[in-house]
C-alpha positions in Angstrom: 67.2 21.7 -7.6 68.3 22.2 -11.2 65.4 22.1 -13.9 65.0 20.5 -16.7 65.2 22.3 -20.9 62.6 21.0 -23.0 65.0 18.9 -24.7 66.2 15.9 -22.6 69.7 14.3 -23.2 68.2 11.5 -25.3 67.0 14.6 -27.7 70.6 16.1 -27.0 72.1 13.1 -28.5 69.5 12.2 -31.4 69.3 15.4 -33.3 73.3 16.2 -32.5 74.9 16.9 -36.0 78.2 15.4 -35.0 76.5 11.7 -34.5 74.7 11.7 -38.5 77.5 9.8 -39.3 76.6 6.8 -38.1 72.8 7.5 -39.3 70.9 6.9 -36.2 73.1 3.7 -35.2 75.0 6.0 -32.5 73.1 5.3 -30.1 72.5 2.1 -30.1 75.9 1.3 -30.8 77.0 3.2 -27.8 74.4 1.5 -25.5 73.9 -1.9 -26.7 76.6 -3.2 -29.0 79.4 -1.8 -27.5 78.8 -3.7 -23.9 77.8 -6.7 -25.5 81.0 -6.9 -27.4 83.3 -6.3 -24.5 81.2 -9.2 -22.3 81.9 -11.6 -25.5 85.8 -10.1 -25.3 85.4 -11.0 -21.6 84.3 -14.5 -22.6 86.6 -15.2 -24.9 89.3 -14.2 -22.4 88.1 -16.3 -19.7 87.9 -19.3 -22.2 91.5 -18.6 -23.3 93.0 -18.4 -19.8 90.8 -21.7 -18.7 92.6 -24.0 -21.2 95.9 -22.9 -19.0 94.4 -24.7 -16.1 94.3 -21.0 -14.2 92.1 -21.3 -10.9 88.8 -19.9 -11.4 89.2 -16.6 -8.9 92.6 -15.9 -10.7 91.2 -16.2 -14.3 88.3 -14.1 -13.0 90.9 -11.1 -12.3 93.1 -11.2 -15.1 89.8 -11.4 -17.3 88.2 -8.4 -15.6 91.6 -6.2 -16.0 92.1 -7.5 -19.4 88.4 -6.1 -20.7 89.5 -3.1 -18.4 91.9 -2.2 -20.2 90.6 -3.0 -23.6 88.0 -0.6 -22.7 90.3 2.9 -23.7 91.0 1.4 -26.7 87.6 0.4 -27.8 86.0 4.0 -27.3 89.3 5.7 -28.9 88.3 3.6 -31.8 84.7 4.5 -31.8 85.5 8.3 -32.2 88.0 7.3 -34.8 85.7 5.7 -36.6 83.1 9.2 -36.7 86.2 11.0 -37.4 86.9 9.1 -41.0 83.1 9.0 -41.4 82.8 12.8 -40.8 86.2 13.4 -43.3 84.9 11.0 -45.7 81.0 13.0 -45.8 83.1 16.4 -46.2 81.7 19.9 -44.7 78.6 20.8 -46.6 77.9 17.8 -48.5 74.8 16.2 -48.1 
């Protein structure tokens, strides 16, 4: 049974240089936002296909593949958004 450092992955994560970028919001952004937004996409989807008059178990699919496949693309642009934040702060500034 594998044991456990003193620091958990929480701690891991919180006190990581490479996530000061985003001051603290990381997480959070990571764990709550970025679900929430995809469901919403989901919605939105699912609305959008409904005014075609697609059955119900079709629109379902095509909704579900749709966020799916959205979801590369979403956390490509999440490091690319730290990656402009960490150019923009420059090595050594404060």
């Amino acid at each position: 049974m594998p044991t456990l450092d003193d620091e958990t992955l929480v701690d891991k994560a919180i006190y990581n240089p490479a996530f000061e970028q985003m001051h603290g919001y990381y997480i959070f952004f990571r764990r709550a936002a970025l679900p929430i937004l995809l469901f919403i996409w989901g919605l939105f989807i699912y609305t959008v296909l409904d005014s075609f008059g697609i059955s119900h178990d079709t629109n379902i699919i095509i909704s579900a593949m749709i966020v799916g496949l959205s979801l590369g693309p979403v956390m490509n642009s999440e490091r690319y958004i730290g990656v402009i934040l960490s150019r923009r702060k420059g090595p050594g500034i404060e």
